[in-house]
Structures are given as structure tokens and as C-alpha cells.
C-alpha positions as CSV (number, residue, x, y, z in Angstrom):
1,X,-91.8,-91.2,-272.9
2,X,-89.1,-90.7,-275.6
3,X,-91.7,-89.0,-278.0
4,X,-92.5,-86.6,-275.5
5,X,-89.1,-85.9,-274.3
6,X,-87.8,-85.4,-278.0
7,X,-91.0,-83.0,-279.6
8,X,-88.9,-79.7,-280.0
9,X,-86.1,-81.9,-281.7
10,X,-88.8,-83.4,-284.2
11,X,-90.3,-80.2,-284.5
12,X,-87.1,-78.3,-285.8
13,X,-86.0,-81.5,-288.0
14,X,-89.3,-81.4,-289.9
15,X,-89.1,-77.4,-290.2
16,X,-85.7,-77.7,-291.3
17,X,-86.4,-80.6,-293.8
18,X,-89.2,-78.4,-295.0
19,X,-86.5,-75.2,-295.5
20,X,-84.3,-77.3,-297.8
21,X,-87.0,-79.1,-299.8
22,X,-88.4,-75.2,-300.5
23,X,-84.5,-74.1,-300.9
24,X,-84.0,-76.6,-303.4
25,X,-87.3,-76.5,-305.2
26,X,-86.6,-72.5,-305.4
27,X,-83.9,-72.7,-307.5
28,X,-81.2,-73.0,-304.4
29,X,-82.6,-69.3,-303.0
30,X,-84.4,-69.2,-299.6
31,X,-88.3,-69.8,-300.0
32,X,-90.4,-68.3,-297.8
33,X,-93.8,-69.8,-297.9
34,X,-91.9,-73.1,-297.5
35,X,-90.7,-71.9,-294.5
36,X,-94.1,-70.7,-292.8
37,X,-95.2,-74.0,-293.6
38,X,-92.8,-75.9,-292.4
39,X,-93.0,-73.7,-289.0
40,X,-96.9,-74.4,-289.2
41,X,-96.4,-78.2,-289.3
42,X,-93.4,-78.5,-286.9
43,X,-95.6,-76.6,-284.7
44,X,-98.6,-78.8,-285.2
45,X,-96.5,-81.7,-284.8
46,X,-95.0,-80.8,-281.5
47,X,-98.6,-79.9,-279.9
48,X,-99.9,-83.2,-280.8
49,X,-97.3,-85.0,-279.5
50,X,-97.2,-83.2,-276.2
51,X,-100.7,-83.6,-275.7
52,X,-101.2,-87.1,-277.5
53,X,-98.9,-88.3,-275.2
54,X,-98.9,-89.3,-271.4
55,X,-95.5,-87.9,-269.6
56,X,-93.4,-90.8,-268.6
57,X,-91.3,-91.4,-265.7
């Protein structure tokens, strides 16, 4: 399946997204609790959709 086959990709465009939405918010300096976070969800994100999904041929 193309979700499957793609979760590390979605998983360091969320965390990415979530570095520059904490970069901007943090008056254009790195933020590190936005950072964590975003590692936390991307990593969330990538377990459920290796184990939410059936692999594919």
C-alpha cells in the first residue's frame, strides 16, 4: 500500500512542519518543545500507519 510504503516520508514532513510552525511562532529562533512534539507525533503517526495498515503487494 502507498500509505505504508510512504510512513517515514509523512513522518519527517509532519515533524518538519511542526519545526517551522515553532520556528516561526518563536520569534524566527529554533523552539525546542515544538520540536519534541513534532518528533512525538511524527512518531505516532508512522506507528499507526504501519500497523493500521495491511502490507500490499
Amino acid at each position: 500500500m502507498r500509505a505504508r510504503r510512504f510512513a517515514l516520508v509523512y513522518g519527517l514532513l509532519l515533524f518538519l512542519l511542526c519545526c517551522v510552525v515553532g520556528y516561526e511562532l518563536n520569534d524566527f529562533r529554533p523552539s525546542v518543545p515544538w520540536a519534541v512534539g513534532g518528533a512525538v507525533a511524527a512518531a505516532v503517526l508512522v506507528v499507526a500507519i504501519r500497523r493500521g495498515t495491511t502490507p500490499g503487494p
